[in-house]
C-alpha positions in Angstrom: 58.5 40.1 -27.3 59.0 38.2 -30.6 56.2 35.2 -31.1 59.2 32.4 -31.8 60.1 33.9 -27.8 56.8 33.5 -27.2 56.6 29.7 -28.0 59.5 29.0 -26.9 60.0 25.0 -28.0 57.1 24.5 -30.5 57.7 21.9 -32.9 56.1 21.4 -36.2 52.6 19.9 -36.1 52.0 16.5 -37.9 49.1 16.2 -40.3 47.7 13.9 -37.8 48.0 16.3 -35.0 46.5 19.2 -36.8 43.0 18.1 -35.2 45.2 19.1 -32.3 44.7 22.6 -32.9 40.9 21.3 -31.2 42.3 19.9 -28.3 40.4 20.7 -24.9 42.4 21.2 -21.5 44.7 18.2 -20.9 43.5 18.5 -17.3 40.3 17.7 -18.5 39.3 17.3 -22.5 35.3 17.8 -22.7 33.8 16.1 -24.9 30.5 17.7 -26.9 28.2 14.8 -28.0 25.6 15.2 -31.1 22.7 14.2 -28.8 19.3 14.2 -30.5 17.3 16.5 -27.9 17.8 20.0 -27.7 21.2 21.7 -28.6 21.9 25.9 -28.7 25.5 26.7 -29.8 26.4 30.0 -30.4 30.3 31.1 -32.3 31.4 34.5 -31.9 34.7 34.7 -34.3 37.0 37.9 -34.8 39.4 38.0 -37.4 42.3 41.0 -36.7 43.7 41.8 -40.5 46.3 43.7 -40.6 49.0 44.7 -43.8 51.6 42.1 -42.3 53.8 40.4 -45.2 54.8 37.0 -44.3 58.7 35.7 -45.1 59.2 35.0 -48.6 60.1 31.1 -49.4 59.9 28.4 -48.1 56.2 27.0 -46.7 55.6 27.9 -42.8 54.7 24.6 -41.2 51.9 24.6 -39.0 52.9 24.7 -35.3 50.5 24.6 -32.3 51.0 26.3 -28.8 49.0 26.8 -25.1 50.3 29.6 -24.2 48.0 28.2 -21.3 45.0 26.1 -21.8 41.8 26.4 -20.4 40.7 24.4 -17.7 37.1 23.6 -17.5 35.6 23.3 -13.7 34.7 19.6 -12.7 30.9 18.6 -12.1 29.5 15.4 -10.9 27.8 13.8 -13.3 23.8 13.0 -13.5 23.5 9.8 -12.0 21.8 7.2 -14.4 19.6 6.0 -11.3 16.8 8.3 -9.8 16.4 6.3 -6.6 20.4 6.8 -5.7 20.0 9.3 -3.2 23.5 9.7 -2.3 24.5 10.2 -6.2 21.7 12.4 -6.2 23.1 14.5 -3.7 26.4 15.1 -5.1 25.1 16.1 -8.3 22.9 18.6 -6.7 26.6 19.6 -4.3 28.3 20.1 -7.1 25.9 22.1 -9.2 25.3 24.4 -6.4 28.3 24.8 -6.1 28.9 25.9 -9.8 26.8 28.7 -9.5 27.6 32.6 -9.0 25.6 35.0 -7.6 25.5 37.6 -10.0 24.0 40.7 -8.0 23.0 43.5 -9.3 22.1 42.5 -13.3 20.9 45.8 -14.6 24.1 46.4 -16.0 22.9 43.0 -18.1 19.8 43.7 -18.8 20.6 47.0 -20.1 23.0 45.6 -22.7 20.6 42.8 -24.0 17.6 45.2 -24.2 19.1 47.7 -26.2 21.7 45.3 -28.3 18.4 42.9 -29.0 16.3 45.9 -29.6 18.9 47.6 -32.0 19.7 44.2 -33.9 16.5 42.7 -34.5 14.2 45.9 -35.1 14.9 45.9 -38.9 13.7 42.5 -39.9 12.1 43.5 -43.1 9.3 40.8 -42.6 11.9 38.2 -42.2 12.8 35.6 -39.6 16.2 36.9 -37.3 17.9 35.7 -34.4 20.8 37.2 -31.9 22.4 35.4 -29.6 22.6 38.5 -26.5 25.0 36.7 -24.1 27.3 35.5 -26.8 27.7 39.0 -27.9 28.6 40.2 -24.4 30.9 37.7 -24.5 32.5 38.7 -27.4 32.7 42.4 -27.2 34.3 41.9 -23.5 37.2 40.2 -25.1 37.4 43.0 -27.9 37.7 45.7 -25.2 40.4 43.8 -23.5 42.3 44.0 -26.8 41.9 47.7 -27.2 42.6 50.6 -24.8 41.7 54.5 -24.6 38.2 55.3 -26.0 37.8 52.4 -28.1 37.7 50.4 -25.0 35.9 53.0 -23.0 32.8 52.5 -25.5 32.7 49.3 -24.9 32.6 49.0 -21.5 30.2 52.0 -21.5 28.2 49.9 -23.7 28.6 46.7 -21.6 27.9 48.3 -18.3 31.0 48.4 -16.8 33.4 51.2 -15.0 36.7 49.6 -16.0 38.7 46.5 -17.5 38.7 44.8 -14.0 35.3 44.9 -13.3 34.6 43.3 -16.7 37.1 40.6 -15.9 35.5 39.8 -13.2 31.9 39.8 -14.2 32.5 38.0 -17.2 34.1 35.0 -15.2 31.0 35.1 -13.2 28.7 34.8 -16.0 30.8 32.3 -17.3 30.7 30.3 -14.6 27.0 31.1 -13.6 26.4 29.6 -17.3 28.6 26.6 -17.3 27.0 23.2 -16.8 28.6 19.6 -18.0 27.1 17.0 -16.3 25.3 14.7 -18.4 21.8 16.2 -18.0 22.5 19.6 -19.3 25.3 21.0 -21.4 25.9 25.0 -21.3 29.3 25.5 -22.0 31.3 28.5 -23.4 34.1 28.2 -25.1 37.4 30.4 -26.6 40.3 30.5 -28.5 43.1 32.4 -30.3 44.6 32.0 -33.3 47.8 33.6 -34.0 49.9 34.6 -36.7 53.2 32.8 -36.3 55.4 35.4 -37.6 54.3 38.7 -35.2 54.8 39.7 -31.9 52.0 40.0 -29.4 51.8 41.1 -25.9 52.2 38.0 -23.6 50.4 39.7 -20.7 46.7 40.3 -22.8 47.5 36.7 -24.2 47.7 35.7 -20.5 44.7 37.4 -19.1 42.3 36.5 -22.4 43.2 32.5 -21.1 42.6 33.2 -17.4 39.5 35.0 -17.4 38.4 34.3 -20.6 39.0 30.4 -20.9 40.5 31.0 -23.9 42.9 28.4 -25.3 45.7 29.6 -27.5 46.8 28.2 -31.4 49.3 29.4 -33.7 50.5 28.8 -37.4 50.4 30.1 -40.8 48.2 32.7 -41.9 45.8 31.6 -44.8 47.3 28.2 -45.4 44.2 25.3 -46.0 45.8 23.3 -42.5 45.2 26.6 -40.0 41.9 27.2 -41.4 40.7 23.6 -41.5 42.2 23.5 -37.6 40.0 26.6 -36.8 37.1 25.9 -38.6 37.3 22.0 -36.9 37.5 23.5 -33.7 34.3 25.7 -34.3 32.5 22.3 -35.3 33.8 20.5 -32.4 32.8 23.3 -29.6 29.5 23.3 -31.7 29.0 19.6 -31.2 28.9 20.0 -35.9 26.0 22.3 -35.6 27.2 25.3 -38.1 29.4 23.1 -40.4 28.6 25.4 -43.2 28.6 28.6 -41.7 32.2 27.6 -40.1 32.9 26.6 -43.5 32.6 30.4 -44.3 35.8 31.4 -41.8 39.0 31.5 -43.3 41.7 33.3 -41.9 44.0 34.8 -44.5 47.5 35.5 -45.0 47.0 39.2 -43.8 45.5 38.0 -40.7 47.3 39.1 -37.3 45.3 37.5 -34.9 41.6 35.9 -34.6 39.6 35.3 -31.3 36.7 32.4 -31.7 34.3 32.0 -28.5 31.3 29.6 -28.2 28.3 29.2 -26.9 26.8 25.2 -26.8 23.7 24.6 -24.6 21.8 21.2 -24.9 18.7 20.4 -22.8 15.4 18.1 -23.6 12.3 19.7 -22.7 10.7 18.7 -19.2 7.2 17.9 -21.1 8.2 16.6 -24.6 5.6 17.2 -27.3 3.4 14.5 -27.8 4.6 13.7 -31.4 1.0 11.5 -32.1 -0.8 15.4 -31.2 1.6 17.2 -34.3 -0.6 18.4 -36.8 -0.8 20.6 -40.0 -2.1 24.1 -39.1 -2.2 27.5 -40.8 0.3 30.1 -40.0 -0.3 33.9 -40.9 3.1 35.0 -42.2 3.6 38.6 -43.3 2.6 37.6 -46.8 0.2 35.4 -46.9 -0.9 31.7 -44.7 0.6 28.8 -44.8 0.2 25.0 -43.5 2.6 24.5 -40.9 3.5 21.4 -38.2 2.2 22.8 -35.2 3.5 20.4 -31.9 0.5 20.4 -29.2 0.4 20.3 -25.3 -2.2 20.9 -22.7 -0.4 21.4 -19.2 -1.2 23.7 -16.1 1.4 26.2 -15.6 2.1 29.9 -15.5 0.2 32.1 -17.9 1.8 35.7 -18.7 0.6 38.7 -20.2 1.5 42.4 -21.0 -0.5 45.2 -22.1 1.2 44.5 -25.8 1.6 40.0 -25.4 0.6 37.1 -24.3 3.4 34.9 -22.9 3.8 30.9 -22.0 7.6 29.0 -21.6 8.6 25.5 -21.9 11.3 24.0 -19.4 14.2 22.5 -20.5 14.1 19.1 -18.3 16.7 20.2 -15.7 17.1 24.0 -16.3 16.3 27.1 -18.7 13.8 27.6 -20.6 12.2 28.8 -23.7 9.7 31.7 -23.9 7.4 32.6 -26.4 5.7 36.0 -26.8 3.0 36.2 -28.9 2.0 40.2 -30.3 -1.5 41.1 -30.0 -3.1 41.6 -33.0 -1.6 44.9 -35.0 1.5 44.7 -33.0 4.4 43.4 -34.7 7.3 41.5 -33.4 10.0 44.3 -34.2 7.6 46.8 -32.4 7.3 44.8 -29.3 11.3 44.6 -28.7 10.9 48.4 -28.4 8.0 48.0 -26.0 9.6 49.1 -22.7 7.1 46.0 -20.8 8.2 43.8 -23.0 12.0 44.6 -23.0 11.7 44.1 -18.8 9.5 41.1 -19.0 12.3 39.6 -21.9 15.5 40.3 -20.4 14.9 40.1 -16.5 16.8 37.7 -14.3 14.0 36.1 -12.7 14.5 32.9 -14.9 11.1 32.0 -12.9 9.5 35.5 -13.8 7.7 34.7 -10.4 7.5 38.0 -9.6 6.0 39.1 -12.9 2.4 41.3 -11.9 0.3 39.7 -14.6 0.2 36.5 -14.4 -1.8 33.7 -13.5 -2.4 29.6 -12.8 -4.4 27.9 -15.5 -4.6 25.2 -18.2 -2.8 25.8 -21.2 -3.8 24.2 -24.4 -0.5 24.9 -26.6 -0.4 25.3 -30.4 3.4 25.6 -31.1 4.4 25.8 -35.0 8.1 23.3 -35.5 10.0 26.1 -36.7 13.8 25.6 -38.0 14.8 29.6 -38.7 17.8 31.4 -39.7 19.1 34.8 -40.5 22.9 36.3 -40.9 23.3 40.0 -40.6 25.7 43.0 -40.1 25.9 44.4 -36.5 28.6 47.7 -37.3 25.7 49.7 -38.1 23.7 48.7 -34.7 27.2 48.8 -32.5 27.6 52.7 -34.0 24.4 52.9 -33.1 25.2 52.0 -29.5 27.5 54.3 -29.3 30.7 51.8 -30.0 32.1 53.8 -33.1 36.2 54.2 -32.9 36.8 50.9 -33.1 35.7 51.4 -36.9 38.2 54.3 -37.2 41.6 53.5 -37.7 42.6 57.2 -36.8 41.1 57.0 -33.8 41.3 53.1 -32.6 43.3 51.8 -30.4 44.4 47.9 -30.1 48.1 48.7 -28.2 47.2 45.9 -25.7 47.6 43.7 -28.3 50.2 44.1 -30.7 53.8 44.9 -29.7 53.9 47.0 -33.0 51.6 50.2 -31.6 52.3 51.9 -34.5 50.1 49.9 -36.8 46.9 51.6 -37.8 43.9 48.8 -37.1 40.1 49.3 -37.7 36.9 46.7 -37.5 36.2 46.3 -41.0 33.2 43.5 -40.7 30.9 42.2 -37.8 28.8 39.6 -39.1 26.3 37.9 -37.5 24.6 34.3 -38.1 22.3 32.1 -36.6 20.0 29.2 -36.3 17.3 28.0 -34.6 15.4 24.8 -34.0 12.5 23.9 -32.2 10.5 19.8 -32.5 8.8 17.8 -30.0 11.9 16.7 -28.3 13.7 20.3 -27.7 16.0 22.7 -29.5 18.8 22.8 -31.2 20.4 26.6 -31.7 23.4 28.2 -33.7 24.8 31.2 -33.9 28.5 33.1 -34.9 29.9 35.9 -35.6 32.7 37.6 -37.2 34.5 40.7 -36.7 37.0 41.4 -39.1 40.0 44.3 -38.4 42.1 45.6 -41.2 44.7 48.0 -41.5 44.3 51.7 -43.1 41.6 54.2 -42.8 37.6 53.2 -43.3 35.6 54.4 -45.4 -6.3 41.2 -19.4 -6.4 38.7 -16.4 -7.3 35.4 -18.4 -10.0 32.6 -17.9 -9.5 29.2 -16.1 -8.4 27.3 -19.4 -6.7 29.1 -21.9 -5.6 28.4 -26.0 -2.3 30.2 -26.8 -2.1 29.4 -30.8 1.5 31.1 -31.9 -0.5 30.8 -35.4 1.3 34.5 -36.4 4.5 36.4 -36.5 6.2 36.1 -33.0 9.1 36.3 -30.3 10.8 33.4 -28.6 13.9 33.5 -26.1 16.0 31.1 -24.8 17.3 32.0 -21.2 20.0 29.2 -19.6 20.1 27.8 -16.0 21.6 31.2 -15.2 18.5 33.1 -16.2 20.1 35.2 -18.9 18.9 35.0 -22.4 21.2 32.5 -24.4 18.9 33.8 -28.1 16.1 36.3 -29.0 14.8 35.8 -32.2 11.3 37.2 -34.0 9.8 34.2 -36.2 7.6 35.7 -39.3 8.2 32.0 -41.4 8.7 29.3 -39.2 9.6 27.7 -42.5 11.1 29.4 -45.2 
């Protein structure tokens, strides 16, 4: 099937409608507002780059399509007055009945253990983050693009016996993730963008927009108006966190096809951070201390340990939290992702950890550094690693779902991985993307009563969402750099 059959009665696109390119479901456009409490976006972008010569003369105009847009489920919003108990009620009705049940999440857990184990090990004294559920996000739409053993891999990897059970759970966790109703913001997001001049399979086009919520663009390969239109709908679905790194992705004229997903999460914690308590206090990074904002709080809550950490969270005001895990002393960050107590206490899906053996009730006097940390890394060697290796092998790959054209040889070139993080007295505010690029041709103790947890040296944090699951993982040796 030919694209122009494809898009059947697409007209040219208007420089005033190239911001259309960003346009949400008509059923329903959400908007994402730059709110000042805590935000956690995460981009997941794949570029497919293929040897594909474009018509010579003549510019392509940019044209737009939905090949069927997605539509995002309706939630009552938070009702501006507490004491309306009938409002009240339909907000809770309608976020119950937003949630999945998940089941059995060892197939889950399994994935973010060994994915956050196997990206953030090798952090040569530096700070790195990885958003785990973003990932899983990502790689599910790369296996539903590829077929054979390159697909196999990946749903080995993922957990999964077969394409329709990874549908199906990823629906699930995208549902059991979404939330837009004024108090809390966890929405992903997806799109494709696709080379006007080749032929793609309608039905994976299809399926990627049912299951996947993915919206579908089209236009001209490596002209400034496509990439601007991709790189506004990043910011947009980002609510303009990552303007430069979505600066960074430019599709070019070899480009066959590129799939963007999101992650956005916004919250306010439960028990802001008194911003009178913020004082200067010395951190003990790798090389050396330094003086560093550190927020304080003193509240009675939950106290965790293991026989490697300590352990205390902070609640987003109507759902997730964030967890810190602080090493003990001689145990560093990288070694305590491979620490098999730690990896269960990190990745299970009690989002209450209630049923966690070591823990216990006290008063916790908090010494939190404000930390604003970053890191962008590759992720081929850490996916081989995992056991996902054709896909990097144009002799062996297969991507037949998804061109009409079987016969061209196609190969992940580049997985890049960036992110951001953000913590103050209000919330946080998260970032995160990453970019897969495919080309054509062949690669080369029980505690007291009261307790001081000071995170005044290198630790772990992890944000996990209303669903439980870990939105970010991320091991903090600077909390300034």
């Amino acid at each position: 099937m030919k694209s122009n059959d494809i898009y059947d009665g697409i007209t040219d696109i208007r420089d005033d409608l190239i911001a259309g390119a960003n346009a949400e479901p008509k059923k329903r456009k959400r908007q994402i507002k730059q709110l000042w409490f805590s935000a956690v976006a995460a981009v997941l972008v794949f570029a497919v780059v293929g040897g594909i010569m474009f018509r010579s003369g003549g510019r392509v105009e940019l044209h737009t399509a939905a090949i069927a847009q997605a539509v995002y489920p309706e939630m009552v919003q938070y009702p501006s007055d507490p004491s309306d108990y009938a409002a009240i009620d339909a907000w809770y009705s309608s976020k119950a009945a937003q949630r999945r049940d998940l089941g059995d999440v060892s197939d889950l857990q399994s994935f973010f253990s060994r994915s956050s184990a196997a990206f953030l090990t090798d952090t040569e004294e530096k700070n790195k983050v990885y958003s785990p559920l973003n990932v899983y996000m990502a790689l599910s739409m790369l296996a539903q693009v590829t077929d054979g053993q390159s697909r196999e891999q990946i749903l080995t990897l993922l957990g999964s016996d077969s394409m329709e059970d990874l549908r199906k759970r990823v629906n699930d966790v995208w549902n059991a993730n979404y939330r837009d109703d004024g108090a809390l913001t966890s929405i992903l997001a997806n799109s494709l963008w696709l080379n006007e001049n080749l032929e793609f399979k309608q039905d994976a086009m299809d399926i990627l927009a049912e299951d996947f919520y993915a919206s579908s663009y089209r236009g001209k390969m490596g002209s400034g108006e496509f990439n601007q239109a991709l790189q506004d709908w990043l910011n947009e679905q980002t609510g303009g966190l990552l303007q430069e790194q979505a600066g960074n992705v430019k599709m070019d004229r070899n480009t066959i096809l590129a799939l963007a997903s999101t992650v956005y999460y916004t919250g306010k914690w439960n028990n802001d951070f008194w911003k009178e308590a913020t004082a200067s206090q010395t951190f003990h990074t790798p090389t050396g201390d330094r003086e560093i904002d550190f927020m304080h709080q003193s509240e009675w809550d939950l106290y965790f340990w293991g026989d490697h950490f300590t352990s205390v969270r902070q609640r987003f005001e109507t759902g997730g939290y964030m967890w810190f895990l602080l090493p003990e002393k001689g145990v560093t960050p990288e070694e305590l992702l491979n620490d098999a107590e730690a990896q269960e206490f990190l990745f299970t899906n009690d989002k209450y950890k209630n049923d966690w053996p070591k823990m216990h009730s006290l008063t916790i006097n908090k010494s939190i550094p404000k930390f604003d940390v970053s890191s962008q890394f590759d992720l081929i060697s850490g996916l081989m690693s995992l056991g996902v290796t054709d896909v990097f092998d144009s002799t062996v790959s297969d991507f037949t779902p998804m061109l009409e054209d079987e016969s061209i040889p196609v190969r992940v070139s580049e997985v890049s991985h960036a992110a951001r993080v953000l913590i103050d007295e209000d919330g946080s505010t998260a970032a995160a993307f990453t970019v897969i690029m495919m080309t054509e041709g062949a690669p080369t103790a029980p505690p007291e009563e009261e307790v001081d947890f000071v995170l005044d040296r290198p630790f772990l944090f992890c944000i996990t969402g209303d669903s439980g699951l870990p939105l970010f993982v991320g091991v903090v040796n600077y909390p300034v750099e």
